[in-house]
N, C-alpha and C positions, 0 to 999 in steps of 0.2 A: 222577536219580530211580531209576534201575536200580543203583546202586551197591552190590555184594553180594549182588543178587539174582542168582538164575539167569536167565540165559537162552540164547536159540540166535536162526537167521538162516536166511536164504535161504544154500546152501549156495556158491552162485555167488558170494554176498556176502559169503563168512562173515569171510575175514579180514580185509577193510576192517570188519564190524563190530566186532570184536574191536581194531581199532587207534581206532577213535572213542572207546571207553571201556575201558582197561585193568581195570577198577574191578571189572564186573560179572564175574558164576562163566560163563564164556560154558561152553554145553553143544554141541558140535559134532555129537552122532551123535540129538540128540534132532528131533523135528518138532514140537513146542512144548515147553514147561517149567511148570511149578505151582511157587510158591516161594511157602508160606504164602497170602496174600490176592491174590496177584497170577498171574493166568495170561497169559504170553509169549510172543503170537502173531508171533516176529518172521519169520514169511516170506512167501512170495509165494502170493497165492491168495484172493482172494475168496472160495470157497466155502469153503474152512478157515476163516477167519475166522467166519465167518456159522454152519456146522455146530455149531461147538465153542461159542458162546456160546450158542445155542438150547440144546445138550445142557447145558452148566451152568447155564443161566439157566430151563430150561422142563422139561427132562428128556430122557435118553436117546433116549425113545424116538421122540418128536417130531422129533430131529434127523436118525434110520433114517428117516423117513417121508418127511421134507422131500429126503433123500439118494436115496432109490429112485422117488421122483416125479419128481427129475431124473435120472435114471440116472448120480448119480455114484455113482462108486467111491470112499468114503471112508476113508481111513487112521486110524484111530483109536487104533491104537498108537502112543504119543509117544516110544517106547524105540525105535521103526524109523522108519528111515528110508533109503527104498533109497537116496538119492542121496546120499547121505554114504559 
């Protein structure tokens, strides 16, 4: 399903995921990836998950709201990633 699409991993996981599918553009220094219709949540983290589909699916700003009512800290730059 991912085959030529971008994507990236949990950084701990990166290169078994990179050896699961040679196929895919794996992106190592991204914290998620957008590759046309498909956004690539592949790492660890409930609340990235949850953040990032409320911000594309509801809006920005709903997702700052939902983020500061639980006092996360959320990374929203997909180009950083400190643990990379």
């Amino acid at each position: 399903m991912l085959d030529q699409v971008r994507a990236t991993s949990n950084k701990l996981a990166f290169d078994w995921a990179v050896q699961q599918n040679e196929q895919v553009r794996w992106i190592r220094k991204a914290r998620w990836v957008q590759d046309g219709k498909f956004t690539v949540l592949l790492e660890f983290g409930r609340y990235r998950y949850d953040l990032r589909f409320v911000s594309d699916t509801v809006g920005n700003e709903m997702a700052e709201k939902i983020a500061k009512g639980i006092e996360y800290i959320w990374n929203k730059d997909k180009e950083n990633d400190p643990f990379c």
